[in-house]
N, C-alpha and C positions, 0 to 999 in steps of 0.2 A: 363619250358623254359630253366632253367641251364641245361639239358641233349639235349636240342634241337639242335643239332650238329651232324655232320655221327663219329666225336671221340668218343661222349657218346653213339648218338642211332641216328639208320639211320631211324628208325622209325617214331620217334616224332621228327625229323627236318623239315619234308616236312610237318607237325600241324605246327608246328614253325613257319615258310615260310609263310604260307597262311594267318594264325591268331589268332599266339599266342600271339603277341603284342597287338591286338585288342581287345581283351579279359579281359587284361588288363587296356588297357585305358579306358573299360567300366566300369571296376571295382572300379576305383581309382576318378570316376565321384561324387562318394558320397561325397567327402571331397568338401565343398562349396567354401574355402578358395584357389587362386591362387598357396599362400604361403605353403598351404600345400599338393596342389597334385605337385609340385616340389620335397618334401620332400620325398613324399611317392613312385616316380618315380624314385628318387637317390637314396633310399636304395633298392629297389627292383632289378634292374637291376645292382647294385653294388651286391648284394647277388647273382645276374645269373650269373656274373662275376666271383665273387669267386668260383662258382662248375669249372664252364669252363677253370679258370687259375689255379684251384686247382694244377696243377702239380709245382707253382711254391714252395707248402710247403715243397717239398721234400728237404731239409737242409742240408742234410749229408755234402754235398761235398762243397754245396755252403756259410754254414753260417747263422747262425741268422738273419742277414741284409737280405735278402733276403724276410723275411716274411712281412718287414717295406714297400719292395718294392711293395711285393704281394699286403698288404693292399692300399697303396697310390693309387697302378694303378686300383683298383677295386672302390677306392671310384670318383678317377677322372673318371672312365670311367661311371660311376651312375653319375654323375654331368651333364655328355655330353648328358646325355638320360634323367634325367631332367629340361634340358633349352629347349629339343627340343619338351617332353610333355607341356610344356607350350603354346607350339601354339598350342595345342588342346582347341575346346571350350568347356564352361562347360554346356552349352544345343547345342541339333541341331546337322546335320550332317555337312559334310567339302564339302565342293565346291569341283570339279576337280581342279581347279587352285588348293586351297590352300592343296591339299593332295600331289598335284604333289612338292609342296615347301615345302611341308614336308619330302618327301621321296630328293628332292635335297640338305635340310639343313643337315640331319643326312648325306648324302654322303660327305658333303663339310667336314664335323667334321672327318670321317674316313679317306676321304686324309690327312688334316694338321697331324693326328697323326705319318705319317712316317716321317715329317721334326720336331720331337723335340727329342732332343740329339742324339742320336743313331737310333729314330723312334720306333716307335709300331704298328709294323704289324698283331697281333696276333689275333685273334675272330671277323674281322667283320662279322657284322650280313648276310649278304649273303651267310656264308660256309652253314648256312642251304638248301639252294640249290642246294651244291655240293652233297648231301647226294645218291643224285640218278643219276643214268649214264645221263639219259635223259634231266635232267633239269641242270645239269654241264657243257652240252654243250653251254648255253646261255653263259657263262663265254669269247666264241670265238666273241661273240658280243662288252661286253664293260667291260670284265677283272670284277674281285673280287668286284670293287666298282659298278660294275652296279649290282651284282649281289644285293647287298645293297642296292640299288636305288631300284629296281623291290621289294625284301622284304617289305622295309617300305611303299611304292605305294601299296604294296597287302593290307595289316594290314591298311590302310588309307580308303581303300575303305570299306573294312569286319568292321570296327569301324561302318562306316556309315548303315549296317544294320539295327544298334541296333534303328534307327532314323524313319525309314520308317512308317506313320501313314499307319493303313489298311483303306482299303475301301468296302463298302459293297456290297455284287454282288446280282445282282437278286434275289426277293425275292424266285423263283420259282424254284430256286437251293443253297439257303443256307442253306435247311434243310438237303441235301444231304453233308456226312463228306469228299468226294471226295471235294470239292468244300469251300473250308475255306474262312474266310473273309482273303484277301487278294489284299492290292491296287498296280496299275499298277505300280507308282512309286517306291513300293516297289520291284516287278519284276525287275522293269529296274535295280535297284540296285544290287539286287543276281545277272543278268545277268554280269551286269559288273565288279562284285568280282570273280565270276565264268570265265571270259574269259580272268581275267587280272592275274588270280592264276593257270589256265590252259597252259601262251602261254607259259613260259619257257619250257613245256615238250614238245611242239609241234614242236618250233622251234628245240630241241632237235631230234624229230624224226628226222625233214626234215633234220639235221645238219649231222646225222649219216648214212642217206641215200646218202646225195650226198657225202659223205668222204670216207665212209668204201668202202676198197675193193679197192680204185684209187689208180693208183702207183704199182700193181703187180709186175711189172718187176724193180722196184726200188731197189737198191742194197740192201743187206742185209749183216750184221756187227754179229759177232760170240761175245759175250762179258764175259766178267767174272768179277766180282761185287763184293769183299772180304769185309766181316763182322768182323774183331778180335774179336770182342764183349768181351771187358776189361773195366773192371771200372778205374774213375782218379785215383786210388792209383797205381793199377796194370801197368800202361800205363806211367805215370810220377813218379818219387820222390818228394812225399807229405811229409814235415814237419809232423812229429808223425803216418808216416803209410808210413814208408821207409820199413819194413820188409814184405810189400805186391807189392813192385814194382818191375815188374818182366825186367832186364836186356834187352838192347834193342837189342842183339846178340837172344835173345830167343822170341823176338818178332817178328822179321824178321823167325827166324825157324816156326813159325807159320802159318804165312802169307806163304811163301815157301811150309811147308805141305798141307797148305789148297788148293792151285795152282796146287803142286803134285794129291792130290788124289783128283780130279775136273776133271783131261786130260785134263788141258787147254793147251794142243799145240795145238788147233787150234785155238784160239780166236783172233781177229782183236784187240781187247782193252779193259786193265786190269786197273781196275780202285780199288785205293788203297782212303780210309776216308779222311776226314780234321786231319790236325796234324794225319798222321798216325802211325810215331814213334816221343818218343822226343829227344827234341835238334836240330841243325839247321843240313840243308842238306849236309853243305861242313863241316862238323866238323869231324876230326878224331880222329874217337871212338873204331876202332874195330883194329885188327895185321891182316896184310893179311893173316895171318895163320889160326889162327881162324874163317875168311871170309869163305874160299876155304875150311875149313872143312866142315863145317856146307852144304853149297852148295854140296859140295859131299855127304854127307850124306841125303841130303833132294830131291836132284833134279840125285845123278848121275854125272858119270865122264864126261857124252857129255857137261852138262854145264861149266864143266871150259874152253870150248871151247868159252862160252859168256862173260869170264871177259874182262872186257873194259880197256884201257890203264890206265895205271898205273901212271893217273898226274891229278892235279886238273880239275875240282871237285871232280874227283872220287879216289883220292889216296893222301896223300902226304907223303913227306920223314921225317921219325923224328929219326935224331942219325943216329944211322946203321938197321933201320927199315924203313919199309913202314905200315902207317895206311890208312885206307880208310874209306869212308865216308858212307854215307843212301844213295847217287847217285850212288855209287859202285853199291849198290844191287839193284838199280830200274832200271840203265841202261842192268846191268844183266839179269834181268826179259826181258826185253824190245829182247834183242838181242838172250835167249834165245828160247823164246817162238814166236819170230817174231812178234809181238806185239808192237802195242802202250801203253802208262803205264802212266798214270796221276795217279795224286798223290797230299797231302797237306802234307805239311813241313813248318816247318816253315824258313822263308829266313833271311840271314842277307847281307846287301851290306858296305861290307868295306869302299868304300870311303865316303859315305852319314854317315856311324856310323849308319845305321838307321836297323831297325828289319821290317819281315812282317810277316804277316798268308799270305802262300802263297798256292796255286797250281804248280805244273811243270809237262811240258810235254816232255817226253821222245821216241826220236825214234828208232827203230832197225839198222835203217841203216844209221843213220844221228849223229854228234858227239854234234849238237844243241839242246840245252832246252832253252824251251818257261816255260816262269812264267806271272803268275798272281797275282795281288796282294788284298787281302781281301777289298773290301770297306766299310764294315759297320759293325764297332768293335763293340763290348761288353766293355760299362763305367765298368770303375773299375778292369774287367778281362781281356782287351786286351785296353782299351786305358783309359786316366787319365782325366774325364772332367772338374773336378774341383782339382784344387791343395790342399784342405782340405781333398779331395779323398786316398793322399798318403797313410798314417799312416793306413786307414783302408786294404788298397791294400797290404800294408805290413803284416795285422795280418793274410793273407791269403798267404805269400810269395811269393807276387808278386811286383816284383821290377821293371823290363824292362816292357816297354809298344810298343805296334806295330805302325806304320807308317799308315793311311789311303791307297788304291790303289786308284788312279784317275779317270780309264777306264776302259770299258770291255774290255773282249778280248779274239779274236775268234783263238783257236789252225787250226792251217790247218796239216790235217791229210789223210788218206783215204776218210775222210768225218768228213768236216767243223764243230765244233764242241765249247759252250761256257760251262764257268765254273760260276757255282755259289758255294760261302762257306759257309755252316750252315745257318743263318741268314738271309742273300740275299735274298735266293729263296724268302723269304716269300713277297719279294717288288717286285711287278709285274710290273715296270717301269724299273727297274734295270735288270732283265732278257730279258725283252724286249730289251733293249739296244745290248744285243748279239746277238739276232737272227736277227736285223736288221742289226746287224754287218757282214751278212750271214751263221751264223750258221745254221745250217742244224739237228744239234742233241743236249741238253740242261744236260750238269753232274752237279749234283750234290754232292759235299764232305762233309758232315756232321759228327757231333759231338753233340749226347743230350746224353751223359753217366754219366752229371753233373747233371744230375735229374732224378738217378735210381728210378725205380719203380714209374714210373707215366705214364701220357696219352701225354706228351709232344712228345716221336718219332709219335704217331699218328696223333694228329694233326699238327705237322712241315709236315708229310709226304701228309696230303689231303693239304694244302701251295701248295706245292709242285706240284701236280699234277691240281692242278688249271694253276697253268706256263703251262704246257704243251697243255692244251685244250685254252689257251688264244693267244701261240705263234704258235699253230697246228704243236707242234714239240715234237717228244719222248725225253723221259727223263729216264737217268739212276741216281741210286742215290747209292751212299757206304756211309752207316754209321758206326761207331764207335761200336753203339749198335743199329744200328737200324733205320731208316727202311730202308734194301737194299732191292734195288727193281727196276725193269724195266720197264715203261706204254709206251703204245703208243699215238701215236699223238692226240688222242679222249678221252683218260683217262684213259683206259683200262688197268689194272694194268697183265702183261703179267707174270711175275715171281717176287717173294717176299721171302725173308728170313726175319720173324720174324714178327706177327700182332700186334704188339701193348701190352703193357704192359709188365709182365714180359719175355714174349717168345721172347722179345726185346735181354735180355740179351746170346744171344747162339752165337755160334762162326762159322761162316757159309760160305757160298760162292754160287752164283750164275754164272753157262753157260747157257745164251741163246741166241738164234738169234732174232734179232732187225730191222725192217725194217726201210729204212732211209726215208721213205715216209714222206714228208712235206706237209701243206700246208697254204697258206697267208690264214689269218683273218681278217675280221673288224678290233678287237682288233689291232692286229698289224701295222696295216696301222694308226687308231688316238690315239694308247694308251689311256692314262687314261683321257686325253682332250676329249674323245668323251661322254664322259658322266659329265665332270666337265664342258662343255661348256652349256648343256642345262641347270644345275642345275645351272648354275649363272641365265642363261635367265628363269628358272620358278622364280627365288627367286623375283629376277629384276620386273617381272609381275606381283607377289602377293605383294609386296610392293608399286608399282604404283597405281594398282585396290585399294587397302585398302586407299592410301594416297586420291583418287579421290573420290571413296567413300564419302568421311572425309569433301572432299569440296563440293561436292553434296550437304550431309544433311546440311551442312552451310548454304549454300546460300540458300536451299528451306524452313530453318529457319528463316531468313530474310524477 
């Protein structure tokens, strides 16, 4: 089950899916004691946790803390999964009512996790049905958490096999081995594990049939998708690993070469990582000497035809000089290549004093940038939850912390367009929020370069791509290290720099063309309420039935 994932293996996800939990719960039936199939349910499933979060032991960058955090969230999350094997019973199969409150409690438990501190979005049990193109699609019905619902509803029924007494058939055909003993109730049972483990792929066909293909003549969008692919030392000045941090004048030549030998003059929109250089966007860092070098040497003399005026944001005077800023060089891009050019930066707003993770968008022919600002920080690396937090945030020199953002929010471009940063995507209420806002197409700016050499850019990346089959909106995505990559509205991953693990780390760049084909979902129209409404009303009904029950046997006591 800890490999039962399309991160680990797209293999034994869809076992996973049908029932691999069930398999389990049969297992764990020998323990007589209440107390101790709890026990035996919380480490089990805390130990599937640890393979599947394994990326968080990666420490390099992040710190020892980090493995304290590893363990706490693998044992709370074995806590959650055994309070909810405890409404399993210890003989007998599960009613439909109470399988169906079983599969609504474990979903109630996977929403509350995105509302505590920062939220934990990360392994619910339904990625095992993203595994396959087919049954991914179900996700356009009731998002991530039904996908969750539908898993443990499968696993609830396939439990109840193990339950079926046989019955005996004719005498005049049981000697024949075609012909097993075998009772009807038993049948009905496989019948309804088998058609309730079947419909996610079904719905999938019909999902792909009536999508693929519509919108033909829907515009189409040329894009280019830059990777740096730099570790935190290389990227920022890190306390004791300052002689690996490479200048942000030679970060930008990077990015610039990578543009250069791509031919991206023709792309509609250049999409640069979260933080994709450091330091803040209006900070003057470079001599405009230096700028216009580098620019001529990497792009050509037609580009100093795109430097952009020479006044804040993008310039200012210091002494008898002029510095310029990281907006110098994106609105450069932008007017160069005639392109659009989002980006993450980090922001500061002088008069608030306040800092953000931000995105900005840059136009070629307009002297306006739109920003956005990060909603959902990282405790201790981007915001301070607890004041006893500091001293530790310090031993990692981190001093400043960022501002919350509010709102989404939808860039108006060629074609309507929202941002998610790192973290977000993975909250399917939160993306949603932008394409209701009318986006039309879904970016995503990431950064997993803080957990080299792990499965973390893979799994963030199938997160990811859940958004897009949920809002039936393509999604571009620029990583740091990993995973760029383009899908379309259905999932279909169209172009990719880098699968996952170390082939994360290469310094890449993506052109392709993108179609801007949309279309409304389920999902979209009741978000995550369409599936946390019934699971209040099965909870609701297997608590009433049990409480009447209760008064039943009383009175017929009496």
């Amino acid at each position: 089950m800890g490999f039962g994932q399309p991160g680990w293996s797209s293999f034994l996800a869809p076992f996973a899916a049908a029932c691999g939990y069930a398999l389990f719960w049969k297992s764990f039936l020998i323990f007589s004691s209440v107390k101790k199939r709890f026990w035996a349910a919380t480490l089990w499933f805390a130990l599937v946790q640890a393979i599947q979060l394994s990326w968080m032991t990666s420490h390099e960058y992040q710190g020892l803390y980090i493995l304290f955090v590893y363990a706490l969230l693998t044992v709370g999350l074995g806590v959650q999964f055994g309070m909810l094997s405890l409404v399993l019973p210890g003989e007998g199969p599960l009613s439909i009512l109470r399988v169906l409150a079983l599969a609504s409690f474990w979903t109630l438990f996977e929403w509350l996790r995105f509302f505590i501190l920062c939220g934990f979005s990360f392994n619910p049990v339904g990625m095992a049905l993203s595994a396959s193109l087919l049954s991914l699609q179900f996700a356009a019905f009731w998002g991530v958490l039904g996908l969750s619902f539908w898993v443990i509803l499968t696993n609830g029924f396939a439990f109840n096999l193990f339950f079926r007494p046989s019955l005996s058939v004719p005498d005049q055909l049981s000697a024949f081995p075609l012909f097993p003993k075998v009772s009807s109730r038993a049948v009905k049972a496989l019948g309804i594990w088998v058609a309730v483990a079947a419909f996610p792929y079904l719905f999938g066909i019909a999902h792909l049939k009536v999508h693929d293909g519509r919108n033909k003549n829907a515009e189409k969008l040329t894009v280019a998708l830059v990777q740096p692919g730099l570790l935190p030392s290389q990227k920022i000045p890190l306390a004791g690993r300052l002689d690996a941090f490479i200048p942000p004048l030679e970060q930008w030549r990077r990015i610039f070469f990578l543009l250069s030998q791509a031919h991206a003059k023709r792309v509609d929109l250049i999409v640069l990582p979260e933080a994709a250089l450091p330091f803040f966007l209006d900070e003057p860092l470079f001599s405009l000497s230096s700028a216009t070098s580098m620019v001529l040497e990497e792009l050509g003399s037609e580009a100093l035809g795109a430097v952009p005026a020479l006044q804040p944001p993008f310039a200012i005077a210091q002494s008898e000089q002029i510095a310029v800023t990281h907006a110098f060089f994106a609105k450069l891009l932008a007017k160069h290549f005639k392109a659009e050019v989002v980006a993450g930066f980090d922001g500061y707003d002088r008069a608030l004093q306040k800092s953000y993770n931000a995105a900005y968008h840059f136009l070629p022919y307009s002297s306006r940038i739109s920003r956005y600002d990060k909603r959902i920080l990282m405790p201790v690396a981007e915001y301070l939850p607890f004041e006893w937090a500091r001293r530790l945030a310090q031993r990692y020199g981190i001093c400043d912390f960022f501002e919350p953002g509010n709102e989404a929010k939808v860039f108006e471009g060629r074609i309507p367009f929202s941002v998610s940063i790192c973290y977000e995507e993975t909250f399917p209420h939160l993306v949603r929020e932008g394409r209701k806002g009318g986006a039309a197409l879904l970016v995503t700016l990431t950064n997993d370069n803080w957990y080299p050499q792990s499965r973390l850019p893979r799994q963030h990346f199938d997160l990811g791509r859940l958004r897009a089959v949920e809002n039936g909106a393509p999604l571009l995505r620029s990583g740091n290290s990993g995973i760029t990559a383009a899908v379309d509205s259905l999932g279909r991953v169209l172009a990719k720099v880098g699968r996952g693990g170390r082939s994360d780390w290469v310094s890449g760049i993506i052109v392709t063309e993108i179609s801007s084909s949309h279309h409304n979902t389920p999902y979209l129209l009741w978000g995550n309420w369409g599936i946390l409404i019934p699971s209040v009303c099965f909870l609701c009904a297997a608590l009433l039935r049990r409480r009447l029950t209760e008064v039943y046997k009383l009175l017929v006591g009496r």
